[in-house]
N, C-alpha and C positions, 0 to 999 in steps of 0.2 A: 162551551167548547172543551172538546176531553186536551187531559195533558200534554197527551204526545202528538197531537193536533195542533195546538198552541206551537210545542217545543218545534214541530216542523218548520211552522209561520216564522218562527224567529229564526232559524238555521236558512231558510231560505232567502231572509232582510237580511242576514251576516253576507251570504254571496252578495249581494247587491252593495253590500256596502266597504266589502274586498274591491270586487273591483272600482268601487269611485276611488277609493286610495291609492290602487295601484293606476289609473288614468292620472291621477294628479299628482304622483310622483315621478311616474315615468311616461311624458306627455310623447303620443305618437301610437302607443301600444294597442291594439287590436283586441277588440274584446268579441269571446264568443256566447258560451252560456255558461252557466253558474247555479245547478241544482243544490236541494239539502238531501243528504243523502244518509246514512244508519251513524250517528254518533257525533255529524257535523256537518260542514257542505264545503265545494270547491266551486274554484272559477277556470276556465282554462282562457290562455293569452296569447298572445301573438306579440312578444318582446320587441322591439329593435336590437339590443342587446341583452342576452341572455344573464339573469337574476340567478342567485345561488340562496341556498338556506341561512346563509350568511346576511340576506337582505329580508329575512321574515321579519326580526322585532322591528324594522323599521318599517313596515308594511302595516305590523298590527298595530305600533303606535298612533300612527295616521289613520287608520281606523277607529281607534278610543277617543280620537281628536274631533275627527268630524262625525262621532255619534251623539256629541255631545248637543249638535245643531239637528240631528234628523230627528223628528218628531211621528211622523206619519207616511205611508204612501197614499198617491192620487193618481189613481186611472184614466186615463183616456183610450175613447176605441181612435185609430186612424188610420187614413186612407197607406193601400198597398203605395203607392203612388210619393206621398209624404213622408212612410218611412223610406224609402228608399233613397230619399231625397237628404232624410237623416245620416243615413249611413250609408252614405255615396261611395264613402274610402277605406269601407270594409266588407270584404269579398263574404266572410263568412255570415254576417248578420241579411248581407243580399242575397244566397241562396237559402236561409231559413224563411225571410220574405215571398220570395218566389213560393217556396213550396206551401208556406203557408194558404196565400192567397190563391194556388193552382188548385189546393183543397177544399175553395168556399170556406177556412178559417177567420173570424173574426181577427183584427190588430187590436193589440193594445199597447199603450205604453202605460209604465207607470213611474213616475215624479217622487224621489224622495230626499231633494235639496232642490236650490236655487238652480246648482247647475250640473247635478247629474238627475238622467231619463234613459231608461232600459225598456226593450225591448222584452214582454214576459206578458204570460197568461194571468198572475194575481198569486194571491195566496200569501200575503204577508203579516208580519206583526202589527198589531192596532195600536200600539203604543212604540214607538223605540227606545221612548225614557224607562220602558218599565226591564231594557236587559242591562243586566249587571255587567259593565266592560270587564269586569273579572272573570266571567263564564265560559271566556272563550278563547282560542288562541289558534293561531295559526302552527302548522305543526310539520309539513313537509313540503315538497317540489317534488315534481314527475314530469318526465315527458308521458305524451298522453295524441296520437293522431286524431284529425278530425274526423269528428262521428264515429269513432273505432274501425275506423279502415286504413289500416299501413299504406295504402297508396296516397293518401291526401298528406296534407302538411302535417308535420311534426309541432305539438304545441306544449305551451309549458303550465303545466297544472296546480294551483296552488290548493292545497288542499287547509281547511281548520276546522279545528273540533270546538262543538258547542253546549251547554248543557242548562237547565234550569239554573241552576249555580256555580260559587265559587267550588262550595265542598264536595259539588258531583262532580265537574270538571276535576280537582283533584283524586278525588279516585278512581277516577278511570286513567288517568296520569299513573296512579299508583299500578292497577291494573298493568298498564301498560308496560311500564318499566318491570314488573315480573315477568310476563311475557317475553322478553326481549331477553331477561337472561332464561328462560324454559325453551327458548327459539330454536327447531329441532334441526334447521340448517347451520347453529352453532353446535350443537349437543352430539347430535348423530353422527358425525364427523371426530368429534372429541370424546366418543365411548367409543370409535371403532366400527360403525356399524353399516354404513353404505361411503361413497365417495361420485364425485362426479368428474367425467376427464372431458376434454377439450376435443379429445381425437376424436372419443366415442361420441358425442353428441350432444348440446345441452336438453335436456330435459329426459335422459337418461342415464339412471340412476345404476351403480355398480354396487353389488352388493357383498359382504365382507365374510369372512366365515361367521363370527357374531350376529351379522346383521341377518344373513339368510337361515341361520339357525332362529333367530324368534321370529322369522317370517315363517317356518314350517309350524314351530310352536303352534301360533296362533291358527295356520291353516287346519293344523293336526286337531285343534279344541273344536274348530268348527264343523271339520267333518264329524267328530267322535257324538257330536250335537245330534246331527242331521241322521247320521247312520241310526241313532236310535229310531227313528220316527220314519225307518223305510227307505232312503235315496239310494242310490246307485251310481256309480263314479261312471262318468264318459272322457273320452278326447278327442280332439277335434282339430283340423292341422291352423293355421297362426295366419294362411294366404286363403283367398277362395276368387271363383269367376265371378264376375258384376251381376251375373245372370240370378245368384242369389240374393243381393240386395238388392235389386231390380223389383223380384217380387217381392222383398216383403214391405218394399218402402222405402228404405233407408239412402238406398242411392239419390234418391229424388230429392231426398230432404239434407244429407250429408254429405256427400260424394266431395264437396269441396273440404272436409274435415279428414279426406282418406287420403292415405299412401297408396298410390296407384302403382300398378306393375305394368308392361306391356310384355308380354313373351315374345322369343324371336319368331316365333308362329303367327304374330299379331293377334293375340288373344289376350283381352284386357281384364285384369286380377287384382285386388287390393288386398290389403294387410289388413285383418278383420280389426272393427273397432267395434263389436260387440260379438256374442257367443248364440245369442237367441236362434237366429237363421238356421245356423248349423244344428240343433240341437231338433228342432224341426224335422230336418232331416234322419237322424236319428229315429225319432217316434213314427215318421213315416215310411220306415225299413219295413215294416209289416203290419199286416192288420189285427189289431187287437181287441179282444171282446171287452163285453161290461166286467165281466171278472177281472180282467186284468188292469181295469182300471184303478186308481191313478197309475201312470209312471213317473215315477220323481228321478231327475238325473241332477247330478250337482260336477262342478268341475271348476279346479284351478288354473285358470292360464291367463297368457299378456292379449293384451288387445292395444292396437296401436292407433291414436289420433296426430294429425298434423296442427299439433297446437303453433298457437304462435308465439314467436319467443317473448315477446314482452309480457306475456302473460303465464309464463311457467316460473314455477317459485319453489322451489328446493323439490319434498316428494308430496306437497299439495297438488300442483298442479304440472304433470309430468307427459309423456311423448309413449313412454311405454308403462301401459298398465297392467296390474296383475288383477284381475277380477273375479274372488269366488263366488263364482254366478251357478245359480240352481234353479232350474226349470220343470214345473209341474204341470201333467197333459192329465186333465182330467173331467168327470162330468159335469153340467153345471150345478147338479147337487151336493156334488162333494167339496165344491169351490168354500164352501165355507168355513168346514174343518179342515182343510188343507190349511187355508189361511191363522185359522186359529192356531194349528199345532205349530209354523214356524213362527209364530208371535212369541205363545208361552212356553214353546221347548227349545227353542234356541236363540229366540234376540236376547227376551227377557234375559234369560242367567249370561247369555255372555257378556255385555254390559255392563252386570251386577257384580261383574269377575272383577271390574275394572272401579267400580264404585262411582257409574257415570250415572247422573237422573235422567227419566228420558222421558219424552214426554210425545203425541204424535203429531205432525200434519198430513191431517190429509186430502191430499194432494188431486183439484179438480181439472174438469176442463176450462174452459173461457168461452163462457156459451157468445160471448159476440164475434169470437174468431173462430167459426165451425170451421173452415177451409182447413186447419192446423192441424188438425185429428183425420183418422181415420174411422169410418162405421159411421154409421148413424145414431140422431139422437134418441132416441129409444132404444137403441144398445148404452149407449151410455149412460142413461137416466138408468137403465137396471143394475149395468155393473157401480155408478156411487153408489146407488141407494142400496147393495147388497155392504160394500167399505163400510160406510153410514153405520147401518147396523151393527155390524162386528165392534165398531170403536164406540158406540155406546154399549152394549154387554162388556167393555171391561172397566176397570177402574181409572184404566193412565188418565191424565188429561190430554184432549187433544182437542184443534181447530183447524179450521177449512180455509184453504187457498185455491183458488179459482185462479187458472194458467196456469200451474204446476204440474200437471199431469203429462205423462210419457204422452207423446203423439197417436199411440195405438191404448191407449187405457189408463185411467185412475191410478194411482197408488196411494201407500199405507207408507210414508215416509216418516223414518222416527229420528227426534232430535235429540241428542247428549248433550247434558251441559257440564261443562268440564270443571276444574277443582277452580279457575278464576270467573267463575260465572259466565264463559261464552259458550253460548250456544255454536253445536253444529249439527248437520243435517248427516245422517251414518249409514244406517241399514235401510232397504227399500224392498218394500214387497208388493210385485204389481198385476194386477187383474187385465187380462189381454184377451178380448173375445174378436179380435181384428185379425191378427198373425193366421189362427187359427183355418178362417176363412179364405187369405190370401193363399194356405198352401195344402191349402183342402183336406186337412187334418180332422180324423171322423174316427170312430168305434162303431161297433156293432152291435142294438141294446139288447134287451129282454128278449123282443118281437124281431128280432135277425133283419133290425134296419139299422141304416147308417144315421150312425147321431154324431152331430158338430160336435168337438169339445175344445174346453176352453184351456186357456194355457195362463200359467202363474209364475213370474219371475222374483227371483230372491235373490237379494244378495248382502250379508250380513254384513261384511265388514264395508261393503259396496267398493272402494280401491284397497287393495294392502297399505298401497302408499299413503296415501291419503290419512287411511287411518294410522297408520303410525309416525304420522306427522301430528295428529292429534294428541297420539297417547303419550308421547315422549315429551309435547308440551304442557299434557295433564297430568303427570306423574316426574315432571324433573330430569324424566331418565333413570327414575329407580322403578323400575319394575317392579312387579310384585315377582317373589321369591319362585313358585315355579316358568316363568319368562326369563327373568337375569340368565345372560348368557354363560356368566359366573354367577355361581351360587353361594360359593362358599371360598373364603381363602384363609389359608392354614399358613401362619405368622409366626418361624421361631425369632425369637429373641436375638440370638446367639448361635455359631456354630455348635455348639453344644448341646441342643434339641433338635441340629437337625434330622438326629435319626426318628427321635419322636414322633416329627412332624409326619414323617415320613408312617410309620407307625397308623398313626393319626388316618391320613391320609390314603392308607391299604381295608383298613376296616371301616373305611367311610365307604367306598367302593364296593367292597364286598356287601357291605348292606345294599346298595342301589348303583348298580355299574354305571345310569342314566344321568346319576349326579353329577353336577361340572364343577369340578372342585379343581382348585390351583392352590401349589405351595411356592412361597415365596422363600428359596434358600439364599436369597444374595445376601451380600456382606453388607446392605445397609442399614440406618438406623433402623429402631421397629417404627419411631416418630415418623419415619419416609416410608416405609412399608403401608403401615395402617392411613396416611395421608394419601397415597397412590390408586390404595383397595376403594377407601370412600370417594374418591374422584370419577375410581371407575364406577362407583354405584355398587356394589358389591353387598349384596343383603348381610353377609354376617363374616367376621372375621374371628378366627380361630387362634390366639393369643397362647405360645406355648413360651413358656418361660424357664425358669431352673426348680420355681416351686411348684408348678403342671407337672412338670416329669419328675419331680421327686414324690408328690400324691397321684400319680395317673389319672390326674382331670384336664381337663379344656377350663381356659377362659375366654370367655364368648363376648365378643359386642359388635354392636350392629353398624352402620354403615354412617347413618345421624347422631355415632357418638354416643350411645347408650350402652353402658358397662352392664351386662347380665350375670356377672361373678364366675365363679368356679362353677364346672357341674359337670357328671360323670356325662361319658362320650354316651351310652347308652340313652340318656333322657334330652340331649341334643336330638336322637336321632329320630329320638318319639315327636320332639317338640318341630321339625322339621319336616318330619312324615306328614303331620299333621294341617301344618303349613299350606304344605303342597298340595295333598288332599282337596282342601279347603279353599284351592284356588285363591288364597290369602296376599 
């Protein structure tokens, strides 16, 4: 048995063995299911009265108590009829029954004491003497609806993390608690750089002059990317008629994810929650020959989902998105250097700005769920096995997921792993021979006939939000030096340099007007000035004192506390040109 196979078995007997502690602690309580899930597993409950985080060590103790008795689980198949006879006085175990057996599912139970018996498919540890009661621990509470449907009951989720050991278990504890201070719903708020209000909405984010200035930043890098390799900037309005997600699909499949409009016309309009459609419409303004192909159009704007609230989390998971989404109409022979050039001319180095490792998945269909897709399987067997290829000609490492793929085609999804070892899923670039079809999008070839062509979706940072909920978790909030909203702060001492500073301050400008430089003339200490500058992250602070302006130098340190001495304002300027250049 491989490890992380094992480590599941065991994650999944830790649910089982939550909840016999919490039935034999808190006799009455409603038990529903209790998967193992990426780091550990939960149980969700049905309280009499509601338990607080306050009641976990007593929960995992009673746990460590009665593992000490489980030895083994023992399966049994039985009848729809007997379980239910089981769980006569719980509503929620009687409609997973029902459905099971409406399905031709086999029951089973499975036995792992005297006198607790769950209802589950199998998949457990062969041993329970062999997990360490150190490995594991119970770690939060959540409300959590049954089956993730906001209309059914409210339940209460107990969640624990589990691991091979004590010493993994602590570090991801360790992990964890850095995390929690890089937390960007803590950070991004206390550098100034978005805010969320009550009036406006939750899971819409306001953003700051700081905050929307290294949103353009980073838009600014991407376009500067993509312009090199051909694209062309579009816009496109924020509303449209159903009538175009109608045809491309998306109403059928999303419509309950849109903000609908109704006009006083009675003409029904949603808030776009993607760019693709319209962008369709765009390449079908007119008819283009083979020469003119590809068209690459790229484009910043929101796109708006009715997410639900229990599931929006600072600027992870938001209401309005900003998506620099880029769309490629092209033929099916150019499909592969297209795809190539956004790979190596703009994921690669923007990532590598950021010093993120990335690695691919990519991202298939679910050959047992063909209803989910659009096209047929012979289109799709061609568009992976064209991905396939690509991602073996290059070096990255990458593996294949099966169910991951957009509805209408495959993608080339690439993962960051960030400076504490978590992976996330970033840029996506996806191969569409479906869209195409549905809006009868064609060129004219060689032979002055119409040829289908194929369409490629890009999107590097894939949300602003998102990613800069990433990046301000993988970098602390200190940017690298050309992003910092301040760049530089010029620090006198003393009333007495502050003409200096000032000095200072005019010829740093006159080198690069672009530079965002701030001088601090208040009367406080310089100990609260330079404590203030590093707070805010502030890449370098500029230290003028009585012996700066008596030699006309700068004393320069950086933000973590690193004194770089005296040195003439001229080779700062080289050493910051440089910097910046350098995407450093």
């Amino acid at each position: 048995m491989e490890k992380s196979e094992k480590l599941q078995k065991i994650r999944h007997s830790l649910a089982h063995l939550l909840a016999a502690a919490v039935i034999k602690l808190y006799p009455g309580t409603k038990r529903t299911i209790g998967p193992a899930i990426d780091n550990g597993f939960y149980y969700d409950f049905e309280f009499k009265e509601p338990i607080t985080e306050k009641d976990l060590p007593k929960i995992e103790k009673e746990m460590k108590k009665l593992l000490k008795s489980w030895k083994s689980f023992e399966g049994r198949e039985i009848s729809a009829q007997a379980a239910r006879e089981i769980f006569k006085d719980n509503p929620y175990k009687l409609e997973l029954i029902e459905e099971f057996s409406k399905d031709g599912q086999t029951l089973t139970m499975y036995k792992s004491s005297e006198y607790f018996e769950d209802l589950c498919r199998g998949g457990h540890a062969d041993d329970m003497s062999e997990i360490d009661p150190e490995s594991f621990k119970l770690s939060k509470i959540a409300g959590a609806y049954w089956r993730g449907d906001e209309k059914n009951a409210m339940l209460t989720r107990v969640y624990g993390l589990a691991f091979e050991s004590k010493e993994k278990l602590d570090e991801y504890l360790k992990m964890i608690g850095e995390a929690e201070k890089r937390d960007h719903k803590i950070l991004g708020p206390k550098l100034d750089l978005f805010v969320f209000s009550e009036l406006v909405g939750t899971g819409l984010p306001l953003w700051t002059p700081k905050g929307t200035l290294v949103r353009d930043l980073l838009d600014d890098y991407v376009w500067k990317l993509r312009k090199q390799i051909g694209y062309q900037k579009v816009e496109i309005p924020h509303i449209t008629k159903k009538d175009l997600y109608e045809t491309s699909g998306h109403w059928a499949k999303f419509k309950e994810d849109l903000f609908r409009i109704n006009t006083r016309e009675g003409h029904e309009f949603a808030m776009k929650p993607m760019n693709c459609p319209h962008h369709t419409q765009i390449f079908a303004r007119k008819q283009f020959s083979y020469r003119e192909m590809p068209q690459r159009y790229a484009n910043t704007t929101m796109v708006y989902r009715d997410e639900q609230s229990g599931e929006l989390s600072g600027l992870a998971r938001v209401r309005s998105i900003t998506q620099d989404d880029a769309h490629v109409f092209c033929r099916f022979g150019q499909v592969k250097h297209e795809l190539g050039a956004i790979w190596d001319k703009v994921v690669v180095p923007f990532y590598q700005s950021f010093g993120f490792e990335l690695r691919l998945r990519l991202s298939l269909h679910d050959p047992k769920q063909p209803e989910k897709y659009l096209g047929g399987l012979e289109r799709w067997a061609q568009a992976e096995g064209m991905l396939r290829e690509l991602a073996l000609e290059r070096s990255m490492e990458f593996y294949e997921a099966q169910g991951e793929a957009a509805f209408y085609g495959p993608k080339l999804d690439f993962m960051a792993k960030d400076s504490m070892g978590r992976e996330w899923q970033v840029a996506t670039i996806q191969l569409d021979m479906n869209m195409p079809e549905k809006f009868d999008l064609i060129c004219i070839n060689e032979q002055g006939e119409k040829e289908r062509v194929v369409m490629l979706h890009a999107a590097i940072m894939g949300a602003i939000e998102r990613f800069l909920s990433i990046l301000i978790e993988h970098t602390a909030g200190a940017f690298p030096l050309w992003l910092s909203p301040v760049q530089i702060s010029i620090l006198p001492i003393s009333e007495n340099q502050t003409a200096y500073a000032g000095e200072i301050y005019e010829k740093l400008i006159s080198s690069n007007e672009d530079w965002r430089i701030e001088v601090d003339a208040r009367g406080e200490s310089i100990g609260k000035k330079i404590r203030e500058s590093s707070i805010q992250k502030v890449p370098y602070q500029i230290i003028i004192g009585q012996k700066e302006l008596d030699a006309k130098l700068i004393a320069v340190r950086t933000r973590e506390g690193q004194d770089l001495g005296q040195m003439s304002l001229g080779d700062f300027i080289k050493k910051i040109e440089t910097e910046i250049k350098e995407k450093k």
